[in-house]
TORTIBA-897096 format. One record per residue: residue in three letters; y, z, x of N, C-alpha, C in turn; residue number from 1. Coordinates in steps of 0.1 Angstrom, whole numbers, plus 5000, padded with zeros to 4 digits. Each point is the difference from the previous one (the first is absolute). Example, Ala and Ser with C-alpha at 12.3 -4.5 7.8 and 13.67 -1.06 7.14 Angstrom:
! residues 2
@aa->ALA; ny->4943; nz->5078; nx->5132; cay->5012; caz->5000; cax->4991; cy->5012; cz->5000; cx->5009; i->1
@aa->SER; ny->5011; nz->4993; nx->4996; cay->5011; caz->5000; cax->5009; cy->5011; cz->5008; cx->4992; i->2
This chain:
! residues 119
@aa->UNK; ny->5404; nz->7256; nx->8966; cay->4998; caz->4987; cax->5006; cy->5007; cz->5000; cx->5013; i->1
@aa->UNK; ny->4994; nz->4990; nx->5009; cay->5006; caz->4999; cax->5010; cy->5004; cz->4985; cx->5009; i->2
@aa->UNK; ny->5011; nz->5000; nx->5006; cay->4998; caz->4989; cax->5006; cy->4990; cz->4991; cx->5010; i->3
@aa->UNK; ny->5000; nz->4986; nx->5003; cay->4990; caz->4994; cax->5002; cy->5001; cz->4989; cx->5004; i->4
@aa->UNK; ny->4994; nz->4994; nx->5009; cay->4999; caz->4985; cax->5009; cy->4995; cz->4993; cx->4989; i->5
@aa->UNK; ny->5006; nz->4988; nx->4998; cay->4995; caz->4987; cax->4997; cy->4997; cz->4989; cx->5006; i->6
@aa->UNK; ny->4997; nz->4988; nx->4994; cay->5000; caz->4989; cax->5009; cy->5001; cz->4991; cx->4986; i->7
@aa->UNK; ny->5016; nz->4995; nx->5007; cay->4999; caz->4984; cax->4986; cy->5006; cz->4987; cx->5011; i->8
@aa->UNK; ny->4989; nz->4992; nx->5000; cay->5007; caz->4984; cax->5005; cy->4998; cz->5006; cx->5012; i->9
@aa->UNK; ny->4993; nz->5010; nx->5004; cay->4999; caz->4997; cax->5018; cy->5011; cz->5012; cx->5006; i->10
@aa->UNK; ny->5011; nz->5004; nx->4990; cay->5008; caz->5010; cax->5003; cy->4999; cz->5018; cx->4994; i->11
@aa->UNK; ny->5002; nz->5007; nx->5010; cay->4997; caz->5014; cax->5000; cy->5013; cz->5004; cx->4985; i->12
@aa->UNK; ny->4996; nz->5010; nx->4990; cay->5009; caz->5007; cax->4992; cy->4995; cz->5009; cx->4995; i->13
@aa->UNK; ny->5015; nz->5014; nx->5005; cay->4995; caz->5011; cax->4997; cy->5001; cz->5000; cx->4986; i->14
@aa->UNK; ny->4990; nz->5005; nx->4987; cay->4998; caz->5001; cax->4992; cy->5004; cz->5016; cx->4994; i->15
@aa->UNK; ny->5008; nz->5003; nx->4991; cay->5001; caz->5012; cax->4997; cy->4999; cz->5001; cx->4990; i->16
@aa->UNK; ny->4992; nz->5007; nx->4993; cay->4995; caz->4998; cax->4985; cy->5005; cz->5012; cx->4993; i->17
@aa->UNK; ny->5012; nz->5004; nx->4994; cay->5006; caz->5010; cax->4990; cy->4997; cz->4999; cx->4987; i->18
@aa->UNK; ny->4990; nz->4992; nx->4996; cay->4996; caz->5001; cax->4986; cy->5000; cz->5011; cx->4998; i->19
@aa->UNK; ny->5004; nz->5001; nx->4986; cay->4996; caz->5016; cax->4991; cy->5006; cz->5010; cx->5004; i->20
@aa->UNK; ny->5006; nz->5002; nx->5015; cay->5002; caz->5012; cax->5006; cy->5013; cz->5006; cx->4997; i->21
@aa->UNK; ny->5001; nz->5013; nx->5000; cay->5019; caz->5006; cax->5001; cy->5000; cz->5010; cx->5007; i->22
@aa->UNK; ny->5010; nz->5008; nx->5001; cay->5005; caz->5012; cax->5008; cy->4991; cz->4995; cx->5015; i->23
@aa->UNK; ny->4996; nz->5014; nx->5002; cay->4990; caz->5004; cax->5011; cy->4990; cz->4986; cx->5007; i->24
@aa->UNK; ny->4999; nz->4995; nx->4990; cay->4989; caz->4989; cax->5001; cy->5005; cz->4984; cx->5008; i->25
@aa->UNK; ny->5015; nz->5005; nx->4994; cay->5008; caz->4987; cax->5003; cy->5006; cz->5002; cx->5018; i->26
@aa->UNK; ny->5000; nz->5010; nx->5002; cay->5005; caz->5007; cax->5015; cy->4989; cz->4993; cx->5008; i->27
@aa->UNK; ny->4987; nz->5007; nx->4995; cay->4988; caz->5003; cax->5011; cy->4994; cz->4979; cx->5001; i->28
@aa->UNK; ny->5007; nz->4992; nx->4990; cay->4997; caz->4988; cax->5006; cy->5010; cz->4996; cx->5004; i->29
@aa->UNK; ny->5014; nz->5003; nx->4998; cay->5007; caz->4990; cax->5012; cy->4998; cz->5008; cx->5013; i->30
@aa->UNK; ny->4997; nz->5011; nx->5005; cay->4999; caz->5002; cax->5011; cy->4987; cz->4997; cx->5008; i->31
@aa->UNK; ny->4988; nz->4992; nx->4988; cay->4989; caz->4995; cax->5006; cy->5005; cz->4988; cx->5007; i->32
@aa->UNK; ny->5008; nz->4991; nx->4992; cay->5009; caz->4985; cax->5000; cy->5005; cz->5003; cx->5015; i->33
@aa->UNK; ny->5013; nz->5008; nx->4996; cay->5005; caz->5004; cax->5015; cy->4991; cz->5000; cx->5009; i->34
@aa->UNK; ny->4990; nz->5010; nx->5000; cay->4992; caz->5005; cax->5014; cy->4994; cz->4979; cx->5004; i->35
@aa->UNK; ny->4995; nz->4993; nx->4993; cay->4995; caz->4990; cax->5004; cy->5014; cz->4988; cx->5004; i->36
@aa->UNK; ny->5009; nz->5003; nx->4995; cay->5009; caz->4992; cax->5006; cy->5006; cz->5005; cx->5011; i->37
@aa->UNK; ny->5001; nz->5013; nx->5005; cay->5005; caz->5003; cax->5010; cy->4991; cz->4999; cx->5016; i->38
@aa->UNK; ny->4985; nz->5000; nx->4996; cay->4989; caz->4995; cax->5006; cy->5001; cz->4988; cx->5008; i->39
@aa->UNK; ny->5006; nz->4991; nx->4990; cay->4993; caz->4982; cax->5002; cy->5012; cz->4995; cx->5013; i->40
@aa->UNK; ny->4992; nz->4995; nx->5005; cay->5010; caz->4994; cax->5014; cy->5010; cz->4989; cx->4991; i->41
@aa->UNK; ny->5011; nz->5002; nx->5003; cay->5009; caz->4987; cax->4993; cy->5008; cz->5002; cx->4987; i->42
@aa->UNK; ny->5000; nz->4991; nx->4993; cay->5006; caz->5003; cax->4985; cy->4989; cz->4997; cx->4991; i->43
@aa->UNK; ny->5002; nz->5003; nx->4990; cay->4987; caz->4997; cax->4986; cy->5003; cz->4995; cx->4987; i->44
@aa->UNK; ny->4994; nz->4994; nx->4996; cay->5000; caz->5002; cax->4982; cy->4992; cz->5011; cx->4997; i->45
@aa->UNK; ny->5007; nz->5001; nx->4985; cay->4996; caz->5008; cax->4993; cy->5002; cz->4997; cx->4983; i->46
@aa->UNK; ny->4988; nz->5003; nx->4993; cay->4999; caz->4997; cax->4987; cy->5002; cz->5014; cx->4992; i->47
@aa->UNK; ny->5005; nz->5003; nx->4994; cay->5002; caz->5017; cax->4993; cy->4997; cz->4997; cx->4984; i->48
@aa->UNK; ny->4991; nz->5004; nx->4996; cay->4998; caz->5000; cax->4986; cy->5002; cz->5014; cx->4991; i->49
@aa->UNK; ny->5014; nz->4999; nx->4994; cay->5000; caz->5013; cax->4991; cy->5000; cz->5002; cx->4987; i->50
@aa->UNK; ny->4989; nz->4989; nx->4991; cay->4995; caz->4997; cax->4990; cy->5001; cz->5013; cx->4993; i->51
@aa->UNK; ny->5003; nz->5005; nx->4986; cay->4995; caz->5010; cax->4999; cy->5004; cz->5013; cx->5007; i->52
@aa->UNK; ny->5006; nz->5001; nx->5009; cay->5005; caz->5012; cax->5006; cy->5010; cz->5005; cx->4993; i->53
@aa->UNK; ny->5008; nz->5014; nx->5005; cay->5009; caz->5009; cax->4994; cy->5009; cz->5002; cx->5013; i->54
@aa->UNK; ny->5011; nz->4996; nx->5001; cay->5004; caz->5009; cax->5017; cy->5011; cz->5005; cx->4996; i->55
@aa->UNK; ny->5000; nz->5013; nx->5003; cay->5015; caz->5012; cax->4996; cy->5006; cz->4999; cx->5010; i->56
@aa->UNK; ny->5014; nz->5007; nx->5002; cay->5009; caz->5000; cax->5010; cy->4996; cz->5008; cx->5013; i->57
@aa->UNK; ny->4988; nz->5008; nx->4998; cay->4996; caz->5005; cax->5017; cy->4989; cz->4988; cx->5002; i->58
@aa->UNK; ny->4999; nz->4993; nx->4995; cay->4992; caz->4987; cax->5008; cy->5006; cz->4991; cx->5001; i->59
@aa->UNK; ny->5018; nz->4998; nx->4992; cay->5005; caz->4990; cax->5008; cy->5009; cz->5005; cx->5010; i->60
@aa->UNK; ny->5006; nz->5014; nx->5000; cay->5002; caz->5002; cax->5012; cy->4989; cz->5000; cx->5009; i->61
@aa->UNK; ny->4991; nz->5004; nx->5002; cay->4993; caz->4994; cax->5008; cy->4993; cz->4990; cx->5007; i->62
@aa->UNK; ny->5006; nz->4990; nx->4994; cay->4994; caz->4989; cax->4998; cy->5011; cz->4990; cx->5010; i->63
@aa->UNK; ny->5015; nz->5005; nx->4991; cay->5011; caz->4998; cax->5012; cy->4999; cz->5004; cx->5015; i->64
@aa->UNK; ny->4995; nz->5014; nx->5000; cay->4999; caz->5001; cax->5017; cy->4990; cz->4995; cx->5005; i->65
@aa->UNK; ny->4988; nz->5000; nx->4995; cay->4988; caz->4996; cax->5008; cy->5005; cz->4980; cx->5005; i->66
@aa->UNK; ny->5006; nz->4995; nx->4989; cay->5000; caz->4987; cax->4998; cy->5010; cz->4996; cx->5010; i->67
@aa->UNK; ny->5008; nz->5004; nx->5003; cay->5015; caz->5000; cax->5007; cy->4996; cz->5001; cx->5018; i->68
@aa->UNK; ny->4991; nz->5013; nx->4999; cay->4994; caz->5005; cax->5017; cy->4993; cz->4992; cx->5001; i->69
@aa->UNK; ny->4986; nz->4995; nx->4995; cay->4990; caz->5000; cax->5005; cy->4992; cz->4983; cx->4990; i->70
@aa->UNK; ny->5005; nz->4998; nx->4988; cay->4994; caz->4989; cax->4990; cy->5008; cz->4988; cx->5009; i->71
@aa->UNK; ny->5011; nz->5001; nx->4996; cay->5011; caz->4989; cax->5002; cy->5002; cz->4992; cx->5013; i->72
@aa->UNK; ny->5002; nz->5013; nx->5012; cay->4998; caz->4988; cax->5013; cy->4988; cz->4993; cx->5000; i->73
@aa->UNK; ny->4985; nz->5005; nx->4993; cay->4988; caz->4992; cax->5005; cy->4996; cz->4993; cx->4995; i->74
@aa->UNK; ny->5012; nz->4995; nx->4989; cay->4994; caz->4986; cax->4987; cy->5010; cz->4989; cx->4999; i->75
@aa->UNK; ny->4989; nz->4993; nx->5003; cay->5002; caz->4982; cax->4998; cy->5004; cz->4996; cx->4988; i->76
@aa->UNK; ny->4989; nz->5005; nx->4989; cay->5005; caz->4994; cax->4989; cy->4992; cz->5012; cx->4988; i->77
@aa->UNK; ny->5005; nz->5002; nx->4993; cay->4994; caz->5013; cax->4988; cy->5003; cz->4994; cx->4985; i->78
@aa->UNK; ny->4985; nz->4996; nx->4997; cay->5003; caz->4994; cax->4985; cy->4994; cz->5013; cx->4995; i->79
@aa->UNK; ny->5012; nz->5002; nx->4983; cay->4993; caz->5010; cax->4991; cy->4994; cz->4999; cx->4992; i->80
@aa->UNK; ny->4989; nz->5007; nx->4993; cay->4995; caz->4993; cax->4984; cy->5001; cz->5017; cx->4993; i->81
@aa->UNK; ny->5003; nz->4996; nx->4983; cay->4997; caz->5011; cax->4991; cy->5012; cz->5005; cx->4999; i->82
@aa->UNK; ny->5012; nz->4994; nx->5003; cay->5014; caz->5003; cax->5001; cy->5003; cz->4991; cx->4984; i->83
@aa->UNK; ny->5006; nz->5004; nx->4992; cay->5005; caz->4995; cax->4984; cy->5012; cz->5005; cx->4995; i->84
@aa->UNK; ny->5004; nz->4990; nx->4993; cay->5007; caz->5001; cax->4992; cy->5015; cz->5002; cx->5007; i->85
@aa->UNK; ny->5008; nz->5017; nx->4994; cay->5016; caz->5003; cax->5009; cy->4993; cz->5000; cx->5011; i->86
@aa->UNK; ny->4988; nz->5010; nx->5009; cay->4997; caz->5000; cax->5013; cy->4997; cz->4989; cx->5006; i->87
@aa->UNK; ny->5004; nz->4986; nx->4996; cay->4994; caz->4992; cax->5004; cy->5014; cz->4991; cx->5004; i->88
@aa->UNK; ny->5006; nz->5002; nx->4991; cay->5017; caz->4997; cax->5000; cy->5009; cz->5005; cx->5010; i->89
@aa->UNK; ny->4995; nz->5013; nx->5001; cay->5009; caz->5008; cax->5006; cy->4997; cz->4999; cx->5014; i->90
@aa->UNK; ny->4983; nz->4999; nx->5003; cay->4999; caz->4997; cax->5014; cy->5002; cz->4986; cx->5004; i->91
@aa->UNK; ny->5000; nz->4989; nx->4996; cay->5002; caz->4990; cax->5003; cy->5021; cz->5000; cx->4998; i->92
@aa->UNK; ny->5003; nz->5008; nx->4995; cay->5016; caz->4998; cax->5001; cy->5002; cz->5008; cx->5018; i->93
@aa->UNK; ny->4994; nz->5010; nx->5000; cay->5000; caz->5006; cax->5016; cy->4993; cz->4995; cx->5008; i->94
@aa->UNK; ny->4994; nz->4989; nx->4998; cay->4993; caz->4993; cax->5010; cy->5013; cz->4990; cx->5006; i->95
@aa->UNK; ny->5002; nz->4993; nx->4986; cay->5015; caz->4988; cax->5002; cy->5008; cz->5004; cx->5009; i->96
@aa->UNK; ny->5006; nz->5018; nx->4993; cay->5014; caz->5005; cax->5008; cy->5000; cz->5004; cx->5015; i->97
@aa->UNK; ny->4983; nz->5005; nx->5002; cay->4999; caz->5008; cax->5013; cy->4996; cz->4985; cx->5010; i->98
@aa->UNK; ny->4996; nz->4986; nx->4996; cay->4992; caz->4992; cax->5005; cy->4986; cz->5000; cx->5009; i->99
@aa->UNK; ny->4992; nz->5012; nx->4991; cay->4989; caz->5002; cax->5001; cy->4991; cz->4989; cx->4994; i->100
@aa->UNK; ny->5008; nz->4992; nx->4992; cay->4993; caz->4992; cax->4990; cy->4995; cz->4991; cx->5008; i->101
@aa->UNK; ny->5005; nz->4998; nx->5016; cay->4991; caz->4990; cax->5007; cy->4989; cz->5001; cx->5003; i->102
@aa->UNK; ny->4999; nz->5016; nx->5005; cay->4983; caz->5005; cax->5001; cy->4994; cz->5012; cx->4993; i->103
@aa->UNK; ny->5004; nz->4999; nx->4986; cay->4996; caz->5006; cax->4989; cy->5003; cz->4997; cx->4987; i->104
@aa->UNK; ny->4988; nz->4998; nx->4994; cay->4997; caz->4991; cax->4986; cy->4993; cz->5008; cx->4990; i->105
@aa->UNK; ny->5004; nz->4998; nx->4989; cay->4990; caz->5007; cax->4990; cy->4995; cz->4986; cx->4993; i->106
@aa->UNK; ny->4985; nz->5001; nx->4996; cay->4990; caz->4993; cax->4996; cy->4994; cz->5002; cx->4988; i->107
@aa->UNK; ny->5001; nz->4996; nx->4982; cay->4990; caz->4998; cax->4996; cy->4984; cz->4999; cx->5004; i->108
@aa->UNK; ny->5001; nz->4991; nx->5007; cay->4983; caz->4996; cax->5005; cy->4997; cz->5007; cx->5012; i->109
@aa->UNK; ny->4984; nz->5002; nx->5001; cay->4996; caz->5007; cax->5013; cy->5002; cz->4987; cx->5007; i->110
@aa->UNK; ny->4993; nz->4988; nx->4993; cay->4997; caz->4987; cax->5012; cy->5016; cz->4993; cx->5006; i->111
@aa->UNK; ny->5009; nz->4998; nx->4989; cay->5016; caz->5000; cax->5005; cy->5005; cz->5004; cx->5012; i->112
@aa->UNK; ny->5000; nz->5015; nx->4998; cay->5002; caz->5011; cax->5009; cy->4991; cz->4992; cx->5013; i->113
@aa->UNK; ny->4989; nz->5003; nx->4997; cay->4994; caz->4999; cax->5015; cy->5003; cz->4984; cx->5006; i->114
@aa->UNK; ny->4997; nz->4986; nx->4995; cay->5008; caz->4990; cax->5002; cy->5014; cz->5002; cx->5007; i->115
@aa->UNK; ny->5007; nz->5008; nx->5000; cay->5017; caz->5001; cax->5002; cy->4997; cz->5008; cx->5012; i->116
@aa->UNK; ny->4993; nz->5007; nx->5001; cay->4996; caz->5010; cax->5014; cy->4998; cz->4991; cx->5010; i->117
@aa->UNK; ny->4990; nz->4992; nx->5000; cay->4996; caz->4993; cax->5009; cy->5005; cz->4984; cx->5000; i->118
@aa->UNK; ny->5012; nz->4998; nx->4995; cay->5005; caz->4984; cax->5004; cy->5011; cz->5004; cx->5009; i->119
């Protein structure tokens, strides 16, 4: 899978779709993500769905660098979905401590999520 333009309410969001995916798979789309946020004139939303995925520690280290260089300065606002249960606890406790939690949310709902994007 790879990432992707949307259009909700009139507003552009990069879409990244990690359903199902792990290892290898989980690399080759955030650097789709990346390559279109690094693209876009300005800052962005972005919607990340990792429903169903598996991510090991060479995908969250790299997830930390790519995110830190290249995700982070060019986002407005980044809702998550498919995040449960402790993972869901635990990122929303490092969202609180780091105050990411202003422009980074995790979402039950696709429509939530995207609502929260664009208000």
């Amino acid at each position: 899978m790879s990432a992707t333009w949307i259009q909700y309410k009139g507003k552009r969001i990069i879409y990244a779709d990690y359903r199902g995916l792990k290892g290898n798979e989980l690399i080759a789309a955030l650097d789709s993500e990346a390559k279109l946020a690094q693209e876009a004139p300005g800052k962005v939303l972005i919607l990340d769905d990792f429903t169903g995925s598996v991510a090991d520690s060479a995908f969250m280290e790299y997830a930390k660098k790519v995110g830190k260089e290249i995700v982070e300065p060019k986002t407005e606002k980044c809702a998550i979905l498919g995040v449960e249960g402790m993972k869901k606890v635990l990122l929303n406790a490092y969202n609180w401590f780091t105050g990411a939690g202003t422009h980074q949310r995790v979402f039950d709902s696709e429509l939530a999520a995207k609502e929260w994007l664009v208000e």
